[in-house]
C-alpha positions in Angstrom: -2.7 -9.2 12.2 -0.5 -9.4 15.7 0.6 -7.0 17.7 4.2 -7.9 16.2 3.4 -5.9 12.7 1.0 -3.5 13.9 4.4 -0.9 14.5 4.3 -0.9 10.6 0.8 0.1 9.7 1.3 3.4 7.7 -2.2 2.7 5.2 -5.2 1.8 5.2 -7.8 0.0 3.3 -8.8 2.0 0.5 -5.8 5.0 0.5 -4.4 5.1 -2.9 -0.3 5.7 -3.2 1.9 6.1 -5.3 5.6 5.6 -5.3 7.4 8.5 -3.8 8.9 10.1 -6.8 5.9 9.1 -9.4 3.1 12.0 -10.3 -0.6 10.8 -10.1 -2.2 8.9 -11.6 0.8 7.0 -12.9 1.2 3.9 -11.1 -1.4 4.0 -8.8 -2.3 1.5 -6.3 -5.3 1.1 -4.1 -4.5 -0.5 -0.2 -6.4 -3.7 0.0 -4.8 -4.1 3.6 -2.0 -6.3 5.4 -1.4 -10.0 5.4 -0.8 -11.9 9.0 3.3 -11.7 7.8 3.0 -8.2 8.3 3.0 -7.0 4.0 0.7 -4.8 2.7 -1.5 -5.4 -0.3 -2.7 -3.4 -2.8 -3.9 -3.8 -6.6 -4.0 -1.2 -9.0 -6.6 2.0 -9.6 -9.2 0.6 -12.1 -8.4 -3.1 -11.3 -5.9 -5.6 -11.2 -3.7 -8.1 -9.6 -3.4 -7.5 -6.3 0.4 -7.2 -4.6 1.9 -7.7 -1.6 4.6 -5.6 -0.3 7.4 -5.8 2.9 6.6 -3.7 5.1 10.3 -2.1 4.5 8.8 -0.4 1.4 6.1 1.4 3.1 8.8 4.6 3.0 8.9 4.5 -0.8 4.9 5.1 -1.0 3.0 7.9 -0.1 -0.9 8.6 0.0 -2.5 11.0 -2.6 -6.0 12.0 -3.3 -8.4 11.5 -6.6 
């Protein structure tokens, strides 16, 4: 990743999030990391397709714990 995207960096491989206003476990997504266009990636808890997210919608995420 360049220096460009690294402003946006908010997770890390391996936090789990969940949207803002969602209760855990519901919707659940593990970080996988972020691409070299800056997104972040992250698949579900207990497996799935991975996604790739703006860095925009960082805000809308925050980090919980099992």
């Amino acid at each position: 990743m360049d220096s460009e995207h690294e402003d946006h960096v908010m997770f890390k491989k391996g936090d789990i999030i969940i949207k803002s206003e969602a209760a855990y476990p519901t919707g659940a997504l593990v970080v996988d990391g972020y691409d070299e266009q800056g997104r972040f990636t992250a698949h579900p808890l207990g497996g799935g397709v991975q996604y790739f997210f703006k860095s925009s919608t960082e805000k809308r995420f925050r980090i919980v714990s099992e």
